[in-house]
ROPA-92402 format. One record per residue (C-alpha): x, y, z; residue number from 0. Coordinates in steps of 0.25 Angstrom, whole numbers, plus 5000, padded with zeros to 4 digits. Each point is the difference from the previous one (the first is absolute). Layout:
N
east = X&north = Y&up = Z&k = NUM $
...
END
This chain:
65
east = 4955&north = 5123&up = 5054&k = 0 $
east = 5014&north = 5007&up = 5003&k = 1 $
east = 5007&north = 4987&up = 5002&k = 2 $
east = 5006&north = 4991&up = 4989&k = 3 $
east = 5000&north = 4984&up = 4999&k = 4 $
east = 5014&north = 5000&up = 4993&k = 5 $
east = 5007&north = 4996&up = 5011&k = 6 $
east = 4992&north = 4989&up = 5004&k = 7 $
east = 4996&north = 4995&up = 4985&k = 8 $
east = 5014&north = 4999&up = 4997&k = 9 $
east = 5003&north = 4991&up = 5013&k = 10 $
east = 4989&north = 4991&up = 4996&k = 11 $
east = 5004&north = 4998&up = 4986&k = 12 $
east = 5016&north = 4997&up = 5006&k = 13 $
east = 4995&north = 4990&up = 5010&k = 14 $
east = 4993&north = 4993&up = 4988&k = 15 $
east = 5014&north = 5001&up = 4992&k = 16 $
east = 4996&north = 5010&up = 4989&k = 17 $
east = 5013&north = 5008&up = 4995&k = 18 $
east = 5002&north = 5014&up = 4998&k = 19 $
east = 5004&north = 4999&up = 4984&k = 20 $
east = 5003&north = 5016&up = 4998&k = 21 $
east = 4995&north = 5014&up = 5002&k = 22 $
east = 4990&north = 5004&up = 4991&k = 23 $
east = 4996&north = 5015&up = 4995&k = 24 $
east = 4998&north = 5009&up = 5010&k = 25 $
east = 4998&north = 4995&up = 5014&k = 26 $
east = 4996&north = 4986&up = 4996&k = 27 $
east = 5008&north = 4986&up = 5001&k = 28 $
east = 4997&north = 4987&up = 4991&k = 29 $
east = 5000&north = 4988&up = 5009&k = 30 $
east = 4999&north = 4986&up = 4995&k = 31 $
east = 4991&north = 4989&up = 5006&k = 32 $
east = 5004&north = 4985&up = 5000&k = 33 $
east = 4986&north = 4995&up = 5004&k = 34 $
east = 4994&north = 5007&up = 4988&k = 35 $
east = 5013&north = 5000&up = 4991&k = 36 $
east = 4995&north = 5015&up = 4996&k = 37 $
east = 5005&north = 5015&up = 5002&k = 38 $
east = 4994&north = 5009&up = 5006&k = 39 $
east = 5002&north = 5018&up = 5003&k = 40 $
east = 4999&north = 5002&up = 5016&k = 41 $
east = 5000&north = 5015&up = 5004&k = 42 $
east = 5008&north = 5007&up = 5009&k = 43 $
east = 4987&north = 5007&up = 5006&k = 44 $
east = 4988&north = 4990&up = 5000&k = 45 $
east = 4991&north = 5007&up = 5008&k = 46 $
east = 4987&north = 4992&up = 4997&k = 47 $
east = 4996&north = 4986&up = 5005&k = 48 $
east = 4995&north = 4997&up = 4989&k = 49 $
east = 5012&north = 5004&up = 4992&k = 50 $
east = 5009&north = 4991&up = 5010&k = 51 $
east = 4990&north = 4986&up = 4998&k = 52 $
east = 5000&north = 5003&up = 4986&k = 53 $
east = 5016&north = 5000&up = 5000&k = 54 $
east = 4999&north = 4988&up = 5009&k = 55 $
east = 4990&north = 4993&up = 4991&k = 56 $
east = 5011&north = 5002&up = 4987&k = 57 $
east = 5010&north = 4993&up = 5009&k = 58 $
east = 4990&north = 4988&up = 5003&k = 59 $
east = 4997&north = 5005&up = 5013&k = 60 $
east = 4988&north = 4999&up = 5009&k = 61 $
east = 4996&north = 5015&up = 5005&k = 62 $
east = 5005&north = 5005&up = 5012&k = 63 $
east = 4996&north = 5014&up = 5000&k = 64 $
END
């Protein structure tokens, strides 16, 4: 459970065109989604699966992790 999705979540929401908006407080980063027209917070250190698919879900995603 040492390793973390980020890098991989953050690949999956640029090949489906979401933005990075800002940085947020702390280690986080607001992205915006075009299929869902919404923001959403993505941590720099997402280490649970369930953490990643939720983030994933925000952007209209289907799960991956």
């Amino acid at each position: 459970m040492a390793r973390s999705f980020t890098s991989r979540l953050k690949k999956l929401l640029s090949e489906a065109e979401c933005n990075l908006e800002r940085q947020g407080k702390g280690d986080h980063e607001i992205w915006y989604s075009p299929l869902t027209e919404r923001r959403f917070v993505v941590d720099n250190a997402i280490k649970s699966r369930h953490t990643a698919n939720a983030v994933l879900k925000q952007a209209g995603l289907p799960k991956a992790f």
